[in-house]
C-alpha positions in Angstrom: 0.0 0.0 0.0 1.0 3.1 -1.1 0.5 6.9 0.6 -1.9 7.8 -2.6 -3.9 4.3 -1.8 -5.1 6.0 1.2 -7.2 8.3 -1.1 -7.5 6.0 -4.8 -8.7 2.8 -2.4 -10.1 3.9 0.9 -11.3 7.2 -0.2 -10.1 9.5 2.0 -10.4 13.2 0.9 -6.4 14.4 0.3 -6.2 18.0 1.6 -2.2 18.2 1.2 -1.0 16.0 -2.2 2.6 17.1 -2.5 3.6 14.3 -0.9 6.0 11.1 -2.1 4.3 8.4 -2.7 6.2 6.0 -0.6 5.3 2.4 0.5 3.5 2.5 4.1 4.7 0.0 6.1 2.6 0.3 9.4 -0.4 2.2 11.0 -0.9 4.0 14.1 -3.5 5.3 16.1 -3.7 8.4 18.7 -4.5 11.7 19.6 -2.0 12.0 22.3 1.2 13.4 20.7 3.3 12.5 23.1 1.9 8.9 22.9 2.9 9.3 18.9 6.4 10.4 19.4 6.9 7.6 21.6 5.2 4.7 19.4 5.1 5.6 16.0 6.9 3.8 14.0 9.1 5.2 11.0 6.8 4.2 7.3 3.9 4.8 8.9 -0.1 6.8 8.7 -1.2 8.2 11.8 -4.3 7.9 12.3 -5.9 10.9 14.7 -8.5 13.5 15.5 -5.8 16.4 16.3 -5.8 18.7 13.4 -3.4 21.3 13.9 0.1 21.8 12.7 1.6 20.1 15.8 0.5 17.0 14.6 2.4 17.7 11.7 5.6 18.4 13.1 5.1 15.0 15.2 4.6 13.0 12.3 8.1 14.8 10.7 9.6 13.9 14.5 8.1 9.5 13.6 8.9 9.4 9.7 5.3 8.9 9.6 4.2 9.2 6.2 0.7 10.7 6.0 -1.7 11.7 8.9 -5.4 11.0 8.3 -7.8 13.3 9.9 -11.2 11.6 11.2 -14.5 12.8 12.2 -14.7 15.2 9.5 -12.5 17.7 11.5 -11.6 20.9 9.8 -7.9 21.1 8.7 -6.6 24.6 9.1 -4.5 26.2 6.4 -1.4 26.5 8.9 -1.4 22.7 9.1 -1.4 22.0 5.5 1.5 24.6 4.9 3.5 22.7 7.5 2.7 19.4 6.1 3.5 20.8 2.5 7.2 21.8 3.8 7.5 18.3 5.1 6.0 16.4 2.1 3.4 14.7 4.6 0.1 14.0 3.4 -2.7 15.0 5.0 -5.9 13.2 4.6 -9.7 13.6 5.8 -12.6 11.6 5.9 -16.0 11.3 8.0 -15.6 7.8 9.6 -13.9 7.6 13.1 -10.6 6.3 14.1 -12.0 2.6 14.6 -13.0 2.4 11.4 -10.3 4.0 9.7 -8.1 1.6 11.5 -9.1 -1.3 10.2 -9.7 -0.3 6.9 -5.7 0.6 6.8 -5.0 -2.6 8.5 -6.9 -4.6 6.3 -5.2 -2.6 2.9 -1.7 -3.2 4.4 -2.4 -7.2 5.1 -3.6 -7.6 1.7 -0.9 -5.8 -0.1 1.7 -7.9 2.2 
């Protein structure tokens, strides 16, 4: 599974798409930052609610590759600039974390 996958295959709305389109090796789930820095691993989406350009500069901290936004949060303009200096995608969608979860873990077991 690719970073564009998470948009082309799942659906998730892209808000920042000057990203590279790297293999994603691993998934992770949080909205407490600190929790992220600690845990997320390098190759990875991070999954979350926190929409603000902190979460950005965690991901950069991880290697993460992509954050996806859920609950239809709005994504301010500050955040998508950072991301866009990092090459980090930023993705929204409407479902919750649970189910954005497994639908990334189920993309990542199938493309092995």
């Amino acid at each position: 599974m690719n970073v564009e996958d998470l948009g082309s295959a799942l659906g998730y709305e892209c808000v920042q798409d000057q990203y590279e389109d790297t293999q994603i090796r691993a998934g992770y789930t949080s909205d407490l930052l600190s929790d992220v820095m600690a845990n997320c691993p390098e190759d990875s989406i991070l999954v979350t609610i926190q929409a603000h350009k902190n979460t950005v500069a965690v991901a950069t901290l991880t290697g993460a590759l992509a954050v996806v936004i859920c609950n239809s949060r709005p994504i301010p303009e500050d955040m998508v600039e950072a991301a866009r200096g990092e090459s980090i995608g930023i993705f929204r969608t409407e479902k919750n974390q649970f189910d954005v979860t497994t639908e990334i873990h189920a993309q990542l077991s199938a493309s092995g």
